[in-house]
C-alpha positions as CSV (number, residue, x, y, z in Angstrom):
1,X,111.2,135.5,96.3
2,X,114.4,134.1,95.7
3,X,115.0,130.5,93.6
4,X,117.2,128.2,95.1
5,X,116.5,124.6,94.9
6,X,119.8,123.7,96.1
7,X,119.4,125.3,99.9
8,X,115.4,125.1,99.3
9,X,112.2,124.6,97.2
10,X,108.5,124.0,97.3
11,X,106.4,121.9,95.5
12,X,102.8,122.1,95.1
13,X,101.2,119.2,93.8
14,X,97.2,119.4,95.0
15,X,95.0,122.3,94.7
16,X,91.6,122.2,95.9
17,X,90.5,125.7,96.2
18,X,92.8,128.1,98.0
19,X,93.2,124.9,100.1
20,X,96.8,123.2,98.8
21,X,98.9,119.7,99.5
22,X,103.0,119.8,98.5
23,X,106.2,119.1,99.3
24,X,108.8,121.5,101.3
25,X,112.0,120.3,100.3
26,X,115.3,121.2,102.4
27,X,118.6,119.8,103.4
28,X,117.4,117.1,106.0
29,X,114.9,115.8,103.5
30,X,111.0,116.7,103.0
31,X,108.1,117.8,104.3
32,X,104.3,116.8,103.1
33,X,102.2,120.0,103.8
34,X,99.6,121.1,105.1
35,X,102.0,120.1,108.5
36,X,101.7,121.2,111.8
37,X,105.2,121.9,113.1
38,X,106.0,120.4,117.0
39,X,107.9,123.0,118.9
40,X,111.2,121.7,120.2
41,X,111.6,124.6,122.3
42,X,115.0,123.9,124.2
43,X,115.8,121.7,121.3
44,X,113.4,119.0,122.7
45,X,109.6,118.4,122.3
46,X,108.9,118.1,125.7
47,X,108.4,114.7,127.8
48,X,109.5,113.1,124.3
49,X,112.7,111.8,122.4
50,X,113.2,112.7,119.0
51,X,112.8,109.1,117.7
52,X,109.1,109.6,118.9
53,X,108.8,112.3,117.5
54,X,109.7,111.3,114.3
55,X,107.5,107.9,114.8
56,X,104.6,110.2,115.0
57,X,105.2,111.0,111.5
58,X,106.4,114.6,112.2
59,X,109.1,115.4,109.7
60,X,110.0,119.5,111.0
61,X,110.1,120.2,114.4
62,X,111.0,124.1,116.0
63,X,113.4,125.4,117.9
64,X,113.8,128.8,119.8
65,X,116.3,130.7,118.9
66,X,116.2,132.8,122.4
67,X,116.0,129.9,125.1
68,X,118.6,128.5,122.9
69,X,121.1,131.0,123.0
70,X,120.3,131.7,126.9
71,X,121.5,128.0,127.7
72,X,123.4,126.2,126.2
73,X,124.3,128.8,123.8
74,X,124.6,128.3,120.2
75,X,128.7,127.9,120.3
76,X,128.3,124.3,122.9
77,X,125.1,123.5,120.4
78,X,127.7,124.0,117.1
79,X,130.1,121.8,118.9
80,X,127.9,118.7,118.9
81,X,126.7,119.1,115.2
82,X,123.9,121.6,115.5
83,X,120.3,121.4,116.5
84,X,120.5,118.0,114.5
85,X,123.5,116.2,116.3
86,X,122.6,117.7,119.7
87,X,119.4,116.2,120.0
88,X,119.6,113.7,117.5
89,X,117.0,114.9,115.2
90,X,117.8,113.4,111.4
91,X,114.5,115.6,110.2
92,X,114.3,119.4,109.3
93,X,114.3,122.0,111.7
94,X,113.4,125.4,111.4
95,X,114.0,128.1,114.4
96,X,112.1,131.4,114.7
97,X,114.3,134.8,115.3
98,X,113.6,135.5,119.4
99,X,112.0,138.7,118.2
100,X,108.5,137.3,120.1
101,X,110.2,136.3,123.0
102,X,112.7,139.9,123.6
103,X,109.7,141.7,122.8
104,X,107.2,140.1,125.7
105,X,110.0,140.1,128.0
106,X,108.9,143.0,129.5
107,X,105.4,141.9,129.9
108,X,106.7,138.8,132.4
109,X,105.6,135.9,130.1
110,X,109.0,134.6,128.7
111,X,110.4,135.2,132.1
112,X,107.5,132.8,133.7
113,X,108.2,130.5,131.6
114,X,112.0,129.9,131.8
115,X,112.3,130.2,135.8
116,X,109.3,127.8,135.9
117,X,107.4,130.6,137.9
118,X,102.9,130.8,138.0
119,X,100.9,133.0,138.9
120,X,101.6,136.9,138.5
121,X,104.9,138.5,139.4
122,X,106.3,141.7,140.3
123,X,108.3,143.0,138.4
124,X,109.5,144.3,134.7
125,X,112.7,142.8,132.9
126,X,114.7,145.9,131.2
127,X,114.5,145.9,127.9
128,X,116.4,148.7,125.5
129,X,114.9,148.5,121.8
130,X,116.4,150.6,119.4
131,X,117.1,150.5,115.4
132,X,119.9,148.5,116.0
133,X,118.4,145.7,117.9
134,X,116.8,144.7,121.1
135,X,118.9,144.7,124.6
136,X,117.9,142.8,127.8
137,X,119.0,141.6,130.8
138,X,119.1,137.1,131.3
139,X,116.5,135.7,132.9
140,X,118.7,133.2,134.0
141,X,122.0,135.0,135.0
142,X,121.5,138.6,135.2
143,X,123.8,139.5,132.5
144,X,123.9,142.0,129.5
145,X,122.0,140.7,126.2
146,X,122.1,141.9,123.0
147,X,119.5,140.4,120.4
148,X,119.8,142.1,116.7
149,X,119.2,141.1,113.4
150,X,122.7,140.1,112.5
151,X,123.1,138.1,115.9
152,X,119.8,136.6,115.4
153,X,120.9,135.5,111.9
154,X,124.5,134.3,113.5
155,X,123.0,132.2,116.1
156,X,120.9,130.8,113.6
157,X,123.4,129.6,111.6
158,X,125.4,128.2,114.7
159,X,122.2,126.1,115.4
160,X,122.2,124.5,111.9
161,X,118.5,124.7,111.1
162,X,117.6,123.8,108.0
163,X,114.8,127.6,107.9
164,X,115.9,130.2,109.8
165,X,113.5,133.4,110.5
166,X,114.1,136.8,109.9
167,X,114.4,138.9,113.4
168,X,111.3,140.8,113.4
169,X,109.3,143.4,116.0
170,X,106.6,142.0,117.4
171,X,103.3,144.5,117.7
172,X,101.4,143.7,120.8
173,X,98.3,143.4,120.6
174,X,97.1,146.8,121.9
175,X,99.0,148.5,119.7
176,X,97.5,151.1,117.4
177,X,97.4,152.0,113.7
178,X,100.2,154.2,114.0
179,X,102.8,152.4,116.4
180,X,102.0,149.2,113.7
181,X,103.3,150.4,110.8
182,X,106.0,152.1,112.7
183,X,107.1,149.1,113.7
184,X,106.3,147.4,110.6
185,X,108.9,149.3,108.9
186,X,111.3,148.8,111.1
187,X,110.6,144.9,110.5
188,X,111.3,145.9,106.8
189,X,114.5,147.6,107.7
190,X,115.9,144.5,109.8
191,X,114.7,142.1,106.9
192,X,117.4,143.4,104.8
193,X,120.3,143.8,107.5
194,X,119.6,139.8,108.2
195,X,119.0,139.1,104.2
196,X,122.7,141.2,104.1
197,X,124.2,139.1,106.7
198,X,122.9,135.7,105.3
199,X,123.9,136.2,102.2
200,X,127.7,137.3,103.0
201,X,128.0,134.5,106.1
202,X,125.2,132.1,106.1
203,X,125.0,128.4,105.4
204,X,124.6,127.8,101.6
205,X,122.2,125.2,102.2
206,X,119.6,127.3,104.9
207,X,116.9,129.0,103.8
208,X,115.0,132.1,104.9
209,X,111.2,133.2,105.4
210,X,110.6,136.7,105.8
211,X,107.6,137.8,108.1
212,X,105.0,139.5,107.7
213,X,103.8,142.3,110.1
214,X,101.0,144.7,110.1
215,X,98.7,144.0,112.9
216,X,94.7,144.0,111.7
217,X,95.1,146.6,109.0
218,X,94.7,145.8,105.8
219,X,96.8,147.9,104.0
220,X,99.4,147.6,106.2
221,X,99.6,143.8,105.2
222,X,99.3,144.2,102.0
223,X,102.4,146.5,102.0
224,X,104.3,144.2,104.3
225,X,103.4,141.3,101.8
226,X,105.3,143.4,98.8
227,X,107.8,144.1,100.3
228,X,108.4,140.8,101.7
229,X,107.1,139.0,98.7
230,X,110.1,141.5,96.3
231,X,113.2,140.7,98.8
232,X,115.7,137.2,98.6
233,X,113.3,135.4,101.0
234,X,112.7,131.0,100.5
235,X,109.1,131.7,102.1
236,X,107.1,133.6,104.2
237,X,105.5,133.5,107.6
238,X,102.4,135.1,108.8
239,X,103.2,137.0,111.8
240,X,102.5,139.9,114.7
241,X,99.0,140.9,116.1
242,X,96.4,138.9,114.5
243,X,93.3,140.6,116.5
244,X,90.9,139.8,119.7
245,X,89.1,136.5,118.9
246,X,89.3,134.2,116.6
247,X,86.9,135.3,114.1
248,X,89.2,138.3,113.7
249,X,91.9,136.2,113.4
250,X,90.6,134.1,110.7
251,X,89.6,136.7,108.7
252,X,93.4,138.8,109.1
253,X,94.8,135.1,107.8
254,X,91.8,135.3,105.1
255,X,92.7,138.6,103.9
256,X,96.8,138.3,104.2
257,X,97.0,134.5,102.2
258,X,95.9,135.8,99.1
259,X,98.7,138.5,99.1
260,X,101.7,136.4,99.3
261,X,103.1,135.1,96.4
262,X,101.5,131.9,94.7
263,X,104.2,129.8,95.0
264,X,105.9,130.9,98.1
265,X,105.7,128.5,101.0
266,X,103.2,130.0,104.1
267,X,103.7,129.2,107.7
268,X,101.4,130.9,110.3
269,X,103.2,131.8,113.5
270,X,101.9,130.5,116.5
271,X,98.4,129.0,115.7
272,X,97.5,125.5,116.6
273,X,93.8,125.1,117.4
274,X,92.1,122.5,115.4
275,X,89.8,124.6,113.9
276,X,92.1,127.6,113.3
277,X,94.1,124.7,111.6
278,X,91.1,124.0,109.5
279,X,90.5,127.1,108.3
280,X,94.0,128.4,107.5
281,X,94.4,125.3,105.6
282,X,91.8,126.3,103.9
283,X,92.9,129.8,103.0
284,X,96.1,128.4,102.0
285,X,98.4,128.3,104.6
286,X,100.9,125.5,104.5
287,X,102.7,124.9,107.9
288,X,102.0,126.2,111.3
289,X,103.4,125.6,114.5
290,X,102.3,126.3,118.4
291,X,102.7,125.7,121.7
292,X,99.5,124.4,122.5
293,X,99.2,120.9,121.9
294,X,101.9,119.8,124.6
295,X,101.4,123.0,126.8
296,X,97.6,121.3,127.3
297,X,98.7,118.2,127.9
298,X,101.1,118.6,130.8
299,X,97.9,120.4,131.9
300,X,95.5,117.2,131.6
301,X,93.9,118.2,128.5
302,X,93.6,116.0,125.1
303,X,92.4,117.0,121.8
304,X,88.9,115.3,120.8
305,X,86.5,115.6,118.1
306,X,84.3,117.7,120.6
307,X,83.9,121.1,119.1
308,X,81.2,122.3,121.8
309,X,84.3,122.0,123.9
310,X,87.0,123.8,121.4
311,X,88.0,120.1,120.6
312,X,89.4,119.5,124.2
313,X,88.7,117.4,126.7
314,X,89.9,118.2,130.7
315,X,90.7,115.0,132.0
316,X,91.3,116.2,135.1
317,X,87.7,116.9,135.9
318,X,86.2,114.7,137.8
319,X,83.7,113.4,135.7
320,X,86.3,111.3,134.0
321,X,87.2,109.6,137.3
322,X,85.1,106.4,136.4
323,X,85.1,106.9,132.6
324,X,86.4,103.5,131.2
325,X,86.1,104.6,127.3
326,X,89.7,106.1,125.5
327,X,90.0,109.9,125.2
328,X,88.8,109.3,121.6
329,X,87.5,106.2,119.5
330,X,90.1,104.9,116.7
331,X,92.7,107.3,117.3
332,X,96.0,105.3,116.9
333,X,98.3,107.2,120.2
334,X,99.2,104.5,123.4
335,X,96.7,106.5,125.3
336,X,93.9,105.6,123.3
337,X,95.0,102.3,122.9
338,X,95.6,101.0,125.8
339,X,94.0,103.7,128.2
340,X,91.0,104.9,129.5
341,X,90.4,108.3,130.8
342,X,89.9,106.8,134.1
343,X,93.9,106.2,134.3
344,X,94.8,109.2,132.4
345,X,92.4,111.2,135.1
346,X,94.4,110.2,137.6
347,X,97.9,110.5,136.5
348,X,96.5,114.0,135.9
349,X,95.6,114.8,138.8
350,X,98.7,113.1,140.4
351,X,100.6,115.2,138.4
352,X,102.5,112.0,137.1
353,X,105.0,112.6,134.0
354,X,103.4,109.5,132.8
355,X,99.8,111.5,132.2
356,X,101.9,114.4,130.7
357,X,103.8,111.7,127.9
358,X,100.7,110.1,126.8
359,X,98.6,113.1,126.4
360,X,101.8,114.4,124.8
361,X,101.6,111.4,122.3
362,X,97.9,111.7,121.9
363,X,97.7,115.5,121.1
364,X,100.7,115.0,118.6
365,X,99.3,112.2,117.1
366,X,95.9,113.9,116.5
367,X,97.6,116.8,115.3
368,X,99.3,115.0,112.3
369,X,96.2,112.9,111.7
370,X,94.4,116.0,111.2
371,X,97.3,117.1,108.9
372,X,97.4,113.9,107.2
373,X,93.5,113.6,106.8
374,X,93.8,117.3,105.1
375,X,96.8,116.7,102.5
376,X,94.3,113.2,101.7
377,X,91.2,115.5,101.3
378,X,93.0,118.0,99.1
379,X,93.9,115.9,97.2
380,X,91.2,114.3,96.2
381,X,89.1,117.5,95.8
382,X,87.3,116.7,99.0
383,X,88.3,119.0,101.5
384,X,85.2,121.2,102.1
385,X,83.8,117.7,103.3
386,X,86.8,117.0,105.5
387,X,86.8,120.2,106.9
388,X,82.8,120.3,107.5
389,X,83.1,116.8,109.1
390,X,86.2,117.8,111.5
391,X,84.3,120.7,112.3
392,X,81.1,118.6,112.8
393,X,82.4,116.8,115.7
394,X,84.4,113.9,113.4
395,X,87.6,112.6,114.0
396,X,90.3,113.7,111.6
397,X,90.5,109.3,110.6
398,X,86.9,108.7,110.5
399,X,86.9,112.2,108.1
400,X,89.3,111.5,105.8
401,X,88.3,110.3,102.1
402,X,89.6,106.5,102.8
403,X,87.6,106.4,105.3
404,X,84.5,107.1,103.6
405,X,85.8,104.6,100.6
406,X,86.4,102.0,103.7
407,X,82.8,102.7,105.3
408,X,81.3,102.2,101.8
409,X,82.8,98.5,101.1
């Protein structure tokens, strides 16, 4: 691990088990962890501005490195002040690699999701991988790609995130033993070509988190989190195959934490289910980030305290048609506020951008209450009860210890 406090430093300051509260300090100011990290995939979090964002009480938001450089391409992005300038973001960003999305091209995801396509295609996009990097073909103009670690690292820098990601190969999840740590070392070997580049042509003020591979092996992980935990990395993220359901999934994050240096920074890639929240929290992880909170809602679907439903609600179903009651009881968002699920039922089914922003605010705003109810609970040593409650069915504000103190007056 390297020690920089001038481009980047974390501060723990609450332990209450493996379960930790701190500070991520970088050069657009703080972050209070455990946080849950908005994606600002095409450097906006989608159906909202950045001074929303930021009203939420999000302080990092994430950008992606691929979509990015496919349009408008890091140069224009560089022109109007980075990330920050272009979207007018005055918080911390941090931007993952594009090794996830060059290595699903081929399976037809990433290309869904930028031409706006549903349903299954025909149809593979060519992609060349090789020890040098990964090569592809746009999905939005046909032309000749080439995605490596030192580009990965250059773009990075052109986007002016405050974290920048190491370019790593993604294992699929079907992947065996064999092809894992194949590709695990390869994810080793391109750590040090973008920890070479970095360090001759990078911003003095960005830092870097290293990743760590190794599918559902445990001694794979372990060596991944040596070798990542020995190079010049600012923290690490928890990465690649992460097994079939979650209880495999909790218990590769159970068994990886623990590895990673003590006082190295941990964000887990891609995870944003309440309870997955809960219990990586729990095992020490720090930040995460995922899709899923706005992906549901522009879907009709809100987070709730309903865990016989995986904390969701479908507000699109018709049962909700005549439901005059918010999506959920004290929540602060508009939506709950000043809606009832009869309204937000039908600007779901009507497709209305409307529906889309307020579930958008509501699913955010849960999100950081259940961060902020967590750092709280840590805290004050109480965070097997806050997780037991959340889990239990209880809102992340009605769980928190000043609620309890408020309840008992």
């Amino acid at each position: 691990m390297r020690k920089d406090p001038a481009r980047h430093s974390f501060e723990i300051r609450a332990r209450d088990g493996d379960a930790r509260a701190g500070l991520l300090h970088t050069a657009h100011g703080q972050i209070s962890t455990p946080a849950f990290i908005p994606l600002a995939t095409k450097a906006s979090v989608r159906s909202l501005s950045s001074t929303e964002v930021a009203g939420l009480g999000y302080e990092l938001v994430l950008g992606n490195t691929f979509h990015l450089h496919l349009s408008p391409g890091e140069d224009r992005i560089a022109a109007h002040g980075g990330m920050h300038g272009f979207m007018g973001w005055e918080g911390a960003i941090i931007t993952d690699s594009g090794g996830f999305q060059v290595f699903s091209l081929a399976h037809g995801g990433v290309a869904d999701e930028i031409k706006g396509r549903r349903g299954p295609q025909q149809g593979r996009v060519r992609v060349e991988i090789s020890e040098r990097g990964v090569g592809f073909q746009s999905l939005l103009d046909g032309s000749d790609r080439f995605l490596g670690p030192e580009e990965s690292m250059e773009i990075q820098a052109k986007l002016g995130s405050d974290i920048a990601l190491v370019f790593d190969e993604c294992t699929p999840s079907h992947a065996d033993r064999d092809y894992t740590a194949r590709s695990m070392e390869r994810t080793h070997r391109w750590l040090d070509r973008c920890l070479d580049w970095h360090g001759e042509r990078g911003p003095s003020d960005q830092a870097v988190f290293g990743i760590i591979q190794g599918g559902v092996h445990e001694d794979l992980r372990r060596e991944a989190a040596e070798r990542v935990g020995a190079a010049a990395v600012d923290g690490i993220s928890i990465g690649g195959a992460l097994g079939k359901d979650k209880e495999e999934m909790n218990g590769v994050v159970a068994m990886t934490a623990p590895l990673l240096p003590p006082d190295a920074p941990v964000h887990l890639l891609g995870i944003g289910e309440v309870d997955d929240l809960i219990h990586g929290i729990g095992v020490g992880v720090d930040v995460f980030d995922c899709s899923v909170p706005t992906r549901l809602a522009r879907h009709g679907v809100a987070f709730a305290p309903a865990p016989e439903g995986r904390f969701r609600i479908d507000l699109a179903k018709a049962r909700y048609a005549d439901d005059d009651t918010p999506i959920s009881e004290g929540c602060p968002c508009e939506a709950c506020r000043r809606h009832s699920r009869a309204y937000l039922h039908y600007l779901a089914r009507g497709d209305e951008l409307t529906g889309a922003r307020l579930l958008t605010l509501h699913n955010l705003t849960y999100m950081e209450r259940l961060m902020a109810g967590a750092r709280e609970a840590i805290s004050a040593g109480e965070y097997a009860s806050y997780a037991s409650a959340v889990l239990g069915g209880a809102a992340p504000w009605a769980a928190s210890p000043s609620a309890g103190a408020s309840q008992a007056l």
